[in-house]
Backbone as a printed PyTorch tensor [residue, N CA C, xyz], in Angstrom:
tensor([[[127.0970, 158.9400,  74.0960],
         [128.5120, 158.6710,  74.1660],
         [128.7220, 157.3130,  74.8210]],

        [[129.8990, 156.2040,  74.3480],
         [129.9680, 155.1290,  74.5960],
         [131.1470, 155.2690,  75.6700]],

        [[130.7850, 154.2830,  77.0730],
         [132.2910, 154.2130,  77.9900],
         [133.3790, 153.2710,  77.0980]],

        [[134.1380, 153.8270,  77.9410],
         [135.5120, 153.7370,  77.7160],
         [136.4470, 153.4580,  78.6180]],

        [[137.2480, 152.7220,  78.7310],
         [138.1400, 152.1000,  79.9980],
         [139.1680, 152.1390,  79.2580]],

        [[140.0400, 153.2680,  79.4030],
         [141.4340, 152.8870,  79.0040],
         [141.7990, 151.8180,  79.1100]],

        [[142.1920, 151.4140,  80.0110],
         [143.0230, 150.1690,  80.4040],
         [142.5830, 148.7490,  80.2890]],

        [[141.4710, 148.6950,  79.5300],
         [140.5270, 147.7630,  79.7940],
         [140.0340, 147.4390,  78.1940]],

        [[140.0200, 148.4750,  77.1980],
         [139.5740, 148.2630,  75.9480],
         [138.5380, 148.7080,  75.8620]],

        [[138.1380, 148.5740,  74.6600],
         [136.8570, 149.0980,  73.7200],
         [135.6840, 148.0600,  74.8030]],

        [[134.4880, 148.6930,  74.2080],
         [133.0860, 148.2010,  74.7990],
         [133.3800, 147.0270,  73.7850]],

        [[133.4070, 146.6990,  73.0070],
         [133.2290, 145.3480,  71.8300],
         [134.4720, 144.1470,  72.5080]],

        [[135.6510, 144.5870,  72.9500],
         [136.1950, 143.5940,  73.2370],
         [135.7140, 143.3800,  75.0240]],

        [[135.1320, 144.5240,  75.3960],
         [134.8110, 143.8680,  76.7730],
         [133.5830, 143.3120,  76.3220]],

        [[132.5000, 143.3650,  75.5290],
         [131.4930, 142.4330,  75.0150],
         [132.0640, 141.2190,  75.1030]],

        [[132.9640, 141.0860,  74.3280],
         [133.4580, 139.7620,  73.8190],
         [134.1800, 139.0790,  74.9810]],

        [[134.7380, 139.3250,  75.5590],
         [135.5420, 138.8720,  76.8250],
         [134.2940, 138.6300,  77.6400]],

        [[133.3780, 139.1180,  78.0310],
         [132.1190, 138.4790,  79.2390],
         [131.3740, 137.6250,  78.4560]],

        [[131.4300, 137.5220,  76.9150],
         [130.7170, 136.3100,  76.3440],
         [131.4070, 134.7220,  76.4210]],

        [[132.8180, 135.3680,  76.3200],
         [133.8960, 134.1920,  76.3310],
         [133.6870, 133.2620,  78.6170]],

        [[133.7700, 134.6260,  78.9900],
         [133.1180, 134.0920,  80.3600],
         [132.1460, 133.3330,  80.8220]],

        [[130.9710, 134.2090,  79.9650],
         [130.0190, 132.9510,  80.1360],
         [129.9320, 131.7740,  79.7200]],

        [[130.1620, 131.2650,  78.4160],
         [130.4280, 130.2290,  77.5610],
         [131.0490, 129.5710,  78.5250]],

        [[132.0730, 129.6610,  79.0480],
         [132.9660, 129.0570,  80.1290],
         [132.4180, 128.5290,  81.0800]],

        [[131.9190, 129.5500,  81.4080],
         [131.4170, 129.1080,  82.9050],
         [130.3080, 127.9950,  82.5500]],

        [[129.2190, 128.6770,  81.1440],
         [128.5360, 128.0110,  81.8080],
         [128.6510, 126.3780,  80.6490]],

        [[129.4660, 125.9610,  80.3190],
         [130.0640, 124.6020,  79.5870],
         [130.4790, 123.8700,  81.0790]],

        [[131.0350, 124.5710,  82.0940],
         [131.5900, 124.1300,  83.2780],
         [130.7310, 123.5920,  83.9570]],

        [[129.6800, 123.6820,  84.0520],
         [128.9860, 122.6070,  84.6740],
         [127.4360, 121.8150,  83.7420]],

        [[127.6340, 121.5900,  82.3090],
         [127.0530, 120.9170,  81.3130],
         [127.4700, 119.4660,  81.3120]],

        [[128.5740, 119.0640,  82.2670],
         [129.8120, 117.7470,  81.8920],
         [128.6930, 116.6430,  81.9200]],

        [[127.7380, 116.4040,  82.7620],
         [126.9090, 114.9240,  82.7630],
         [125.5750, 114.9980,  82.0280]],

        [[125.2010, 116.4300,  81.5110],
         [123.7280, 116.4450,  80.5020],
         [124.3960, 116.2800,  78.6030]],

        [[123.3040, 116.1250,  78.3140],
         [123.6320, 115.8900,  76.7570],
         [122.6850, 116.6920,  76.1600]],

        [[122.7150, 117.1550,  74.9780],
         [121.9960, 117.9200,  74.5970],
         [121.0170, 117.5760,  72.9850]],

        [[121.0620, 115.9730,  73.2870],
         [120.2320, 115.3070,  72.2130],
         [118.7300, 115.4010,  72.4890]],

        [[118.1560, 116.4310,  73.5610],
         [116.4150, 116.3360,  74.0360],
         [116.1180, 115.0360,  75.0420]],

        [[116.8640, 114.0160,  75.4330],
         [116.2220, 113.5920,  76.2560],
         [117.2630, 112.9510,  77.1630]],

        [[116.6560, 112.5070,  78.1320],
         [117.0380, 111.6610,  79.3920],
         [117.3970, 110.3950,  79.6180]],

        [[117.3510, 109.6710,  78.4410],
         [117.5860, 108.5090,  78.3710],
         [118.4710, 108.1910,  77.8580]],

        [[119.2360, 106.9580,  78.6070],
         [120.6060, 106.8720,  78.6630],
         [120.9000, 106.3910,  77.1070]],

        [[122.2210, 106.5140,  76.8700],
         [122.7100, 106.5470,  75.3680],
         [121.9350, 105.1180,  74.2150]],

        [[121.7420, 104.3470,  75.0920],
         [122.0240, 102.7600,  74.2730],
         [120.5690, 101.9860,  74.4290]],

        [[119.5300, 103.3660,  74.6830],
         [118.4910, 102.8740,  74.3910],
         [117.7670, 103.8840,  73.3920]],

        [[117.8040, 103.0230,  71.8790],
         [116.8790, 103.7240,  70.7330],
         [115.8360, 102.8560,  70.5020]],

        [[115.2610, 101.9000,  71.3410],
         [114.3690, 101.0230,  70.1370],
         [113.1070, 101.0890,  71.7250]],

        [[112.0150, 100.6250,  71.3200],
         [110.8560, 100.4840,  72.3010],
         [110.1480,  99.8430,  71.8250]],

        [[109.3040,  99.0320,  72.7230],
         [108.3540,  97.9950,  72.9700],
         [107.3630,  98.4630,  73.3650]],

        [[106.1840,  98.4190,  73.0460],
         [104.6480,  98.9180,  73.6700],
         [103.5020,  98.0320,  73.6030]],

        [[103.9350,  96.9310,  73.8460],
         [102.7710,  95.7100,  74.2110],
         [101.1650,  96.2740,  74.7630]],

        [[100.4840,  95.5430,  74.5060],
         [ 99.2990,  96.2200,  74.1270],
         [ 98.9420,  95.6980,  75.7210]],

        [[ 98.2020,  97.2870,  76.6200],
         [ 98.3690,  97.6460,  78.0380],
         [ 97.3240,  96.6720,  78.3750]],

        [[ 97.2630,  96.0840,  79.6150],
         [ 96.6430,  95.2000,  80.4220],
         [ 95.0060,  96.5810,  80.8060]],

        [[ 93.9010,  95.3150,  80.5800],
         [ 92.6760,  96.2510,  80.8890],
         [ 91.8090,  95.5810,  82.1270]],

        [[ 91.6390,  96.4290,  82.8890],
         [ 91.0330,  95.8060,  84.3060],
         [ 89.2620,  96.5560,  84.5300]],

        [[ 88.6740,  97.0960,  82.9970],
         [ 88.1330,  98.1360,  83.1360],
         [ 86.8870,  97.0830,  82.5620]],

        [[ 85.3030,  97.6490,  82.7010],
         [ 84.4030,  97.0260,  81.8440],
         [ 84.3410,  97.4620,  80.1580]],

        [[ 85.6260,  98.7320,  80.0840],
         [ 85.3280,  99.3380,  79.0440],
         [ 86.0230,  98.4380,  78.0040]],

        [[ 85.6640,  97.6430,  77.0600],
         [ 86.4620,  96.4570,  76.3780],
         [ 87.4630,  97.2470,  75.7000]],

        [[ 87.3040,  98.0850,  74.4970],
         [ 88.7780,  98.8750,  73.8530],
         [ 89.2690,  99.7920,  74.6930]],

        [[ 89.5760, 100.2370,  75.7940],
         [ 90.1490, 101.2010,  76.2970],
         [ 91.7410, 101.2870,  76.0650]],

        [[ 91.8180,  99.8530,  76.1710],
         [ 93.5840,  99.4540,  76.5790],
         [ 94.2040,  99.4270,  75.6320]],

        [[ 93.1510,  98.9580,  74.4790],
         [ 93.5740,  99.2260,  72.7700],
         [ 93.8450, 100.4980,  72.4350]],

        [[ 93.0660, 101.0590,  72.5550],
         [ 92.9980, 103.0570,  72.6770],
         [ 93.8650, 103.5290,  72.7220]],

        [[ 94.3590, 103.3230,  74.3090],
         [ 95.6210, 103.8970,  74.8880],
         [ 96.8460, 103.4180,  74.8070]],

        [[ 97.0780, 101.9750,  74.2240],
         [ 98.3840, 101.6590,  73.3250],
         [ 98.1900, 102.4010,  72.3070]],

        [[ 97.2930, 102.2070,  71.0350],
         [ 97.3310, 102.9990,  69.8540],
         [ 98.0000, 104.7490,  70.2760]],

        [[ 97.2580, 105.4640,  71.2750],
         [ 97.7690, 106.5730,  71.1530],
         [ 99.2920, 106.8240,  71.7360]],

        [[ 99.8360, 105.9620,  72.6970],
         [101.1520, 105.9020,  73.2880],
         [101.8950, 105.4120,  72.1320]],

        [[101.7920, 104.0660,  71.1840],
         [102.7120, 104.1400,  70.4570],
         [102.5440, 104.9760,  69.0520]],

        [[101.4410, 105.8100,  68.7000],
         [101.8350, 107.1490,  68.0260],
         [102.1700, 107.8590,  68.0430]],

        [[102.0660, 108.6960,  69.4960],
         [103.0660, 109.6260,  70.0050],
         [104.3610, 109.5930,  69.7250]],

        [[104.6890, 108.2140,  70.2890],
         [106.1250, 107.8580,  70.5710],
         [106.7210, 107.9350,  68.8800]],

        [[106.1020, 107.5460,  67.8570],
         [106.2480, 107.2640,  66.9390],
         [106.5230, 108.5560,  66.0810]],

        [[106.0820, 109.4340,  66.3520],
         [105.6320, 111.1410,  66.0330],
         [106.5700, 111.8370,  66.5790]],

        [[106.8540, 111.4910,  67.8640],
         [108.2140, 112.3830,  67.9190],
         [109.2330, 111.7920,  67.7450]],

        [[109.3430, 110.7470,  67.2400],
         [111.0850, 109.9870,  66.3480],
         [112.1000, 109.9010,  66.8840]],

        [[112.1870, 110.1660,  68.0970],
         [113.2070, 109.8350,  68.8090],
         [114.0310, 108.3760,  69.2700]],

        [[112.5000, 107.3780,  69.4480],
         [113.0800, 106.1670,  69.7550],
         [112.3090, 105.2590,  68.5760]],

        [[112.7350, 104.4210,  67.9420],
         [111.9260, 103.2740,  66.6670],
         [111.1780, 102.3950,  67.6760]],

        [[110.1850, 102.2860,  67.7410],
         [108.8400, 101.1610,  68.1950],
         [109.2430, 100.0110,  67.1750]],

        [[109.7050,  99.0560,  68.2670],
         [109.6330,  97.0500,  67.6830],
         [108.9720,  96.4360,  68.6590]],

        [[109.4750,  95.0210,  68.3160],
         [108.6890,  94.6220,  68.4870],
         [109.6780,  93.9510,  70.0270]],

        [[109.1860,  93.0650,  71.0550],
         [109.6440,  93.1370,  72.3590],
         [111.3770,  92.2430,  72.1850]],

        [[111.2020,  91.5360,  71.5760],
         [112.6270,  91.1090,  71.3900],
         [113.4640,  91.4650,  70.9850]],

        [[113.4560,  92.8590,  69.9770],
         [114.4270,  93.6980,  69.2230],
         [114.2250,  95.0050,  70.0140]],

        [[113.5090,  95.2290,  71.2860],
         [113.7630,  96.4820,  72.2360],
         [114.8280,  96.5510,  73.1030]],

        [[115.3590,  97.8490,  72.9900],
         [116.2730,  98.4420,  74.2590],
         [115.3500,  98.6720,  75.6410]],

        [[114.0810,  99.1630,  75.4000],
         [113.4230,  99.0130,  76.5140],
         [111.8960,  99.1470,  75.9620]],

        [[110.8310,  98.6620,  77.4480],
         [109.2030,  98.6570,  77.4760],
         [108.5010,  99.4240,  78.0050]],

        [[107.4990,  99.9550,  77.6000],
         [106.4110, 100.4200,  78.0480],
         [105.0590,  99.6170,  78.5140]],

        [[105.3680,  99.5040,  79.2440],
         [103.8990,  98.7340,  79.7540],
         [103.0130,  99.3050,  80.5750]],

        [[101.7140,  99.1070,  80.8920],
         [100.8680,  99.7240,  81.3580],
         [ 99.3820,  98.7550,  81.6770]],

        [[ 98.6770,  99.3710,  82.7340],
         [ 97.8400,  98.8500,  82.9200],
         [ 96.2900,  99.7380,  82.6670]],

        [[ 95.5230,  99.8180,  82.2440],
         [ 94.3850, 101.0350,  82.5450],
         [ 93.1000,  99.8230,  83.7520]],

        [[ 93.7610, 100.7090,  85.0950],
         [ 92.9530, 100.0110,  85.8880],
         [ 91.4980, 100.8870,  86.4660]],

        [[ 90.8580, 101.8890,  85.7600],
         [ 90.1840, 102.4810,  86.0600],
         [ 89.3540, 103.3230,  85.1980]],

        [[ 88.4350, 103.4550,  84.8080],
         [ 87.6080, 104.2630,  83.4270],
         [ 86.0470, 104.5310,  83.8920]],

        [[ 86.0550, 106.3040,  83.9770],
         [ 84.9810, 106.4620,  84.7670],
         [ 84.5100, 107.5610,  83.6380]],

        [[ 83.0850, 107.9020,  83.5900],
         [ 82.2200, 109.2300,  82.9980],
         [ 81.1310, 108.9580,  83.9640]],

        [[ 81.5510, 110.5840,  84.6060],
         [ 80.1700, 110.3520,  85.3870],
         [ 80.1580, 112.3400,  85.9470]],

        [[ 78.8070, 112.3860,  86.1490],
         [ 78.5210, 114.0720,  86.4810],
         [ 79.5730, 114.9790,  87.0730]],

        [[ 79.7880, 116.1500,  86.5250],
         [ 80.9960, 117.1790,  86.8530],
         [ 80.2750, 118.3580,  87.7940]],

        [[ 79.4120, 118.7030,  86.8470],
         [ 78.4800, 119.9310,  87.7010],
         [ 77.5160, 119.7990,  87.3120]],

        [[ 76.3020, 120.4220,  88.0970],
         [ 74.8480, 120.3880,  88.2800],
         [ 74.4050, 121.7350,  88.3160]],

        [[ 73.0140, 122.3500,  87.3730],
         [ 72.7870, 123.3450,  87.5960],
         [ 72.2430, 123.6640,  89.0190]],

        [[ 71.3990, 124.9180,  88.9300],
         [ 70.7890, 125.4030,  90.2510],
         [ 69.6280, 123.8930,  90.6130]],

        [[ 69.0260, 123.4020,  89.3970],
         [ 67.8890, 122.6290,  89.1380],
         [ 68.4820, 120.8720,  89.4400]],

        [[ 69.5650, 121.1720,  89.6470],
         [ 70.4580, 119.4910,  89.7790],
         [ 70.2790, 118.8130,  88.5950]],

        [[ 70.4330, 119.6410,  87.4820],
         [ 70.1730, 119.1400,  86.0140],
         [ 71.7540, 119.3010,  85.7570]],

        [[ 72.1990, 117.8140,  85.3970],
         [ 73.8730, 117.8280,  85.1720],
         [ 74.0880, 118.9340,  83.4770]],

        [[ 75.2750, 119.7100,  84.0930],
         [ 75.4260, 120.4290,  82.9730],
         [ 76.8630, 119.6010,  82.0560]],

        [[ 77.4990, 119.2460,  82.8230],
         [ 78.6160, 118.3760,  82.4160],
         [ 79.2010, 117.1480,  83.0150]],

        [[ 80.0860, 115.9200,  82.2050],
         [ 80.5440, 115.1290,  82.7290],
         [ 81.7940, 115.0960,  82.5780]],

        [[ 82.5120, 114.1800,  83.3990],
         [ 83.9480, 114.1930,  83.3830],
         [ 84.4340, 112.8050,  82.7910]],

        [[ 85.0630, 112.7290,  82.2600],
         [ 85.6300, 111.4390,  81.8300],
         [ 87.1290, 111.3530,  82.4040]],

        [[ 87.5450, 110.2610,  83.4070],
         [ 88.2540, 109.9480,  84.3080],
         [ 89.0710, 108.5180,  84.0940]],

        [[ 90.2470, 108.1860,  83.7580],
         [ 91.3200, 107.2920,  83.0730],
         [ 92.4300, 107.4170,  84.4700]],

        [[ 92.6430, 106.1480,  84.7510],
         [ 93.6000, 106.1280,  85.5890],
         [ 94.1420, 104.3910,  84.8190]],

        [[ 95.7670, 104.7140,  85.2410],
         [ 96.5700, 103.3870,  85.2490],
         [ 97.9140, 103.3530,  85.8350]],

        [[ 98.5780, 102.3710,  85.5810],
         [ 99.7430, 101.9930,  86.5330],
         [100.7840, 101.6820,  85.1470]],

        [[101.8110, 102.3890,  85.2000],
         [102.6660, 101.8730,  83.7260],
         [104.2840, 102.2520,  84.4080]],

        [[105.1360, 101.2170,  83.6190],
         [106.5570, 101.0450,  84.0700],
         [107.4100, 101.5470,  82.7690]],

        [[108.6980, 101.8830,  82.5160],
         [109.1230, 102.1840,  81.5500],
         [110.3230, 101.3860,  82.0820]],

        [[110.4440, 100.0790,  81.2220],
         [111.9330,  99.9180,  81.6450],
         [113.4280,  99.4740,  80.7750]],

        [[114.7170,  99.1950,  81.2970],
         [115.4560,  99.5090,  80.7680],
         [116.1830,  97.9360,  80.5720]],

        [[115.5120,  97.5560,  79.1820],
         [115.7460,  95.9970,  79.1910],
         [117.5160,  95.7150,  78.8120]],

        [[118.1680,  96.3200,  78.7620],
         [119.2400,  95.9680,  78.8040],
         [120.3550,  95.6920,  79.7240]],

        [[119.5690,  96.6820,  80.9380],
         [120.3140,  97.0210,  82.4310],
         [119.2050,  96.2610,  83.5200]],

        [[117.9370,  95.9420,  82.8600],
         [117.2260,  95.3150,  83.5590],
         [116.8760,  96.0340,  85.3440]],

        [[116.0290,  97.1490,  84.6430],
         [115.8240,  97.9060,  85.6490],
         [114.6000,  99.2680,  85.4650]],

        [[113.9520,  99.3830,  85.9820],
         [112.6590, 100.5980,  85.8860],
         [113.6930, 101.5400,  85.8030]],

        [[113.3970, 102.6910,  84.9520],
         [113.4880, 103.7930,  84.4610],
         [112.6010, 104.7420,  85.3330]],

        [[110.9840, 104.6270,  85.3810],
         [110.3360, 104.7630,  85.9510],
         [109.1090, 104.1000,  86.1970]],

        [[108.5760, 104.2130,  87.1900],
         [107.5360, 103.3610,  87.7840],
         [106.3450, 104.0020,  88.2880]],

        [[104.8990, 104.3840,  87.9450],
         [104.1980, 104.8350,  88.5460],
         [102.6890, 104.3460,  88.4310]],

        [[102.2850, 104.3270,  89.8140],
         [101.1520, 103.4360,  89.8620],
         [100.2590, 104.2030,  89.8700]],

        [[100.1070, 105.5430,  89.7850],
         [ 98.7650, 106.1950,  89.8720],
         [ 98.4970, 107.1880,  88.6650]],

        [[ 98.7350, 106.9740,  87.3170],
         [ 98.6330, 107.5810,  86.6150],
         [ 97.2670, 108.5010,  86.3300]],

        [[ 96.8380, 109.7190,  86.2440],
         [ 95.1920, 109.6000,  85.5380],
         [ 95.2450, 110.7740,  84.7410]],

        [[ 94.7030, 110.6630,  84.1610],
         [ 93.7710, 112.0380,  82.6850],
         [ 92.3860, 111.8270,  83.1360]],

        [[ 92.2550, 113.1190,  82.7470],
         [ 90.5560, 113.2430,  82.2200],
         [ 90.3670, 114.6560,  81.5990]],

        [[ 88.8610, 114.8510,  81.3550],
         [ 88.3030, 115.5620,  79.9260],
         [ 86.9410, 115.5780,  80.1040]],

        [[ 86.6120, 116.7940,  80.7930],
         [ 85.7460, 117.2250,  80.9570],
         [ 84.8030, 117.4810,  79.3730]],

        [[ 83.3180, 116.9180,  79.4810],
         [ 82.4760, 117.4810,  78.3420],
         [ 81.0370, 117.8280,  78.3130]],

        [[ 80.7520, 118.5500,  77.9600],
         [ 78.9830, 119.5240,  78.1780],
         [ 78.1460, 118.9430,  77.3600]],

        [[ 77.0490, 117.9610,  77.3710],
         [ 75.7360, 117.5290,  76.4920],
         [ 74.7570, 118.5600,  76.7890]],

        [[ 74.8480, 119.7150,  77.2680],
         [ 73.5290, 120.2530,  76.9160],
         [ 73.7640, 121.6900,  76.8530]],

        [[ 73.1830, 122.3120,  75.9390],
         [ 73.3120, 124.0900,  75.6050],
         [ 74.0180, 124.8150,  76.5910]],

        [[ 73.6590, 124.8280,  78.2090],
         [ 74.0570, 125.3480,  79.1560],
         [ 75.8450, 125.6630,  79.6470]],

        [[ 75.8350, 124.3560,  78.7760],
         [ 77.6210, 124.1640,  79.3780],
         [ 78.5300, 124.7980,  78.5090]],

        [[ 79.3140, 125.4900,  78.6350],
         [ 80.1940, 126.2490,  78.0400],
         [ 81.6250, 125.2670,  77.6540]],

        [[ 81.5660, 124.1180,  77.8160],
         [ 82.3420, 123.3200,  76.9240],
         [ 82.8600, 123.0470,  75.8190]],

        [[ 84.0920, 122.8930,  75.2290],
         [ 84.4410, 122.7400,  74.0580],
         [ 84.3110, 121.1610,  73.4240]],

        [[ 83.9620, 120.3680,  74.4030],
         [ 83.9950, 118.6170,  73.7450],
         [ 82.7800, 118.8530,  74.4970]],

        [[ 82.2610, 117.6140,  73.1660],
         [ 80.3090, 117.4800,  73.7750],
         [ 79.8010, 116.5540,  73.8730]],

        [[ 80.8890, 115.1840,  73.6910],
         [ 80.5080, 113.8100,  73.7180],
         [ 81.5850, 113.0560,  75.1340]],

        [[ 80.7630, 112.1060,  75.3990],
         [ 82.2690, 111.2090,  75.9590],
         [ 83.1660, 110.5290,  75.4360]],

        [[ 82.7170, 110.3310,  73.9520],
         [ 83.6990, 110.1360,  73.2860],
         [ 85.0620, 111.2640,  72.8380]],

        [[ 84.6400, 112.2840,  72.8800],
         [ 85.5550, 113.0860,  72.8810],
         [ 86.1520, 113.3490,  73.8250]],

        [[ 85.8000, 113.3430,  74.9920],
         [ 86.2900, 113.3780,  76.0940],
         [ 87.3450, 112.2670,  76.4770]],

        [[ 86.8740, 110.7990,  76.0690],
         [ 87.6890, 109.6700,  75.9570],
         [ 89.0640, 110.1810,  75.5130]],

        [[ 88.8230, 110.6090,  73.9600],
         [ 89.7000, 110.7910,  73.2890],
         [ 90.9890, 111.6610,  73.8410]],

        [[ 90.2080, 113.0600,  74.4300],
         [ 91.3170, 113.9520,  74.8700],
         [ 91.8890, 113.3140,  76.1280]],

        [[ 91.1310, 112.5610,  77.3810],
         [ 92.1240, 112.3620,  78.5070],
         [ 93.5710, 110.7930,  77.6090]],

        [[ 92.7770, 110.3000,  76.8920],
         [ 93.7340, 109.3950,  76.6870],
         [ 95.0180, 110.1680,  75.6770]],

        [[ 94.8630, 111.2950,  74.7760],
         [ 95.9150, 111.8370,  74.4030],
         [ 96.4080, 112.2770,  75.2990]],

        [[ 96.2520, 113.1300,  76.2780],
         [ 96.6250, 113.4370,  77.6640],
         [ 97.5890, 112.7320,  77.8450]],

        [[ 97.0800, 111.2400,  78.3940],
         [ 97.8280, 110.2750,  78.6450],
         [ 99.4720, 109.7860,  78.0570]],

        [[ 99.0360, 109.6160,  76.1780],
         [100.0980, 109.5590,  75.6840],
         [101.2990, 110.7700,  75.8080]],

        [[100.7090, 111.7730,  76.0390],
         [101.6980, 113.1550,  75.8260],
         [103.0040, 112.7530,  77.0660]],

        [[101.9830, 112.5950,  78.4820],
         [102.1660, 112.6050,  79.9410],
         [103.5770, 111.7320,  79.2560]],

        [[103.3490, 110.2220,  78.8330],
         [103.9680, 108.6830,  78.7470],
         [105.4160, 109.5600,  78.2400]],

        [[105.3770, 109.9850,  76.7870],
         [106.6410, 110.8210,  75.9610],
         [107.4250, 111.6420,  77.2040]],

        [[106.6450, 112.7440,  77.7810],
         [107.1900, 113.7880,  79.0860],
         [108.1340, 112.3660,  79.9320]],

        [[107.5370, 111.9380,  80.6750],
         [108.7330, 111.1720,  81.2870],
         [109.5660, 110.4150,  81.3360]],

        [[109.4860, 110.1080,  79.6760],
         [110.3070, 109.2880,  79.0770],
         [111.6030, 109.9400,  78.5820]],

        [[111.1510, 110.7840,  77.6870],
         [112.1490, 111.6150,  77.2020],
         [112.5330, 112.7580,  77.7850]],

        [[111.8560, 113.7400,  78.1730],
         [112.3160, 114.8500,  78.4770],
         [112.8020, 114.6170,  80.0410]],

        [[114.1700, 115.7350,  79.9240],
         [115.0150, 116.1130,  80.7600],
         [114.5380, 117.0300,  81.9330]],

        [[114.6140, 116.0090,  83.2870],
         [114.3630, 116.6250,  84.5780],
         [115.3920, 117.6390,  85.3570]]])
């Protein structure tokens, strides 16, 4: 058996009346977010991704990790990649750090895995207002990988390992660019 409130109406219009409440309420405090997916202010659609400064012995790293930052960016379609004079804003970056070196050691101190370790410093800024968006100097990824039977790893090279901390990387770059804190 369904309640009933005389005075109050059917269960369907009190449905409808606490839906109309919430809607209300909660539109009432939506006034300064937007609901286009990201964080960035209206009048920036276009981006710049100059190819990142390398401080590393690793010669393509910096190539790498532009290529995968401006595919990302490119993949999720939100902002058009130009070129620096036709940007609303930049991505720049530095990769000041590129390490593979032992993760764990068996009982025998026979390395079972290595880590591959990417750190950099990258700015996102807002060339029209002429101002960082954001700024962070300690960026890092890495990607752990197993060369020998023992290791229960899913990547088995350092190249693969390369590969995954620097997608890492690009994913990280999109997250604080676009998405809403």
């Amino acid at each position: 058996m369904r309640w009933r409130d005389e005075k109050r109406g059917t269960p369907a219009v009190l449905a409808g009346s606490f839906a109309a409440l919430l809607a209300a309420g909660g539109l009432a405090g939506c006034g300064p977010y937007s609901f286009t997916g990201s964080s960035l202010p209206a009048h920036i659609e276009t981006l710049a991704v100059p190819i990142f400064e390398n401080e590393t012995l690793e010669l393509e790293i910096a190539d790498e990790v532009t290529e995968a930052v401006t595919q990302r960016f490119l993949s999720d379609n939100r902002l058009r990649i130009v070129g620096e004079s036709r940007a609303d804003a930049i991505l720049e970056g530095t990769v000041t750090s590129y390490e593979n070196k032992v993760y764990n050691y068996s009982a025998d101190e026979t390395p079972l895995d290595y880590i591959v370790v990417l750190r950099l410093t990258a700015r996102f800024r807002d060339l029209g207002k002429n101002r960082d968006l954001w700024n962070e100097e300690a960026m890092t990824a890495s990607a752990v990988y197993s060369v020998t039977a023992e290791g229960d790893r899913e990547l088995t090279t350092e190249e693969e390992a390369r590969e995954r901390a620097i997608a890492e990387l690009a994913e990280d770059f999109l997250a604080r660019t676009m998405e809403q804190w």
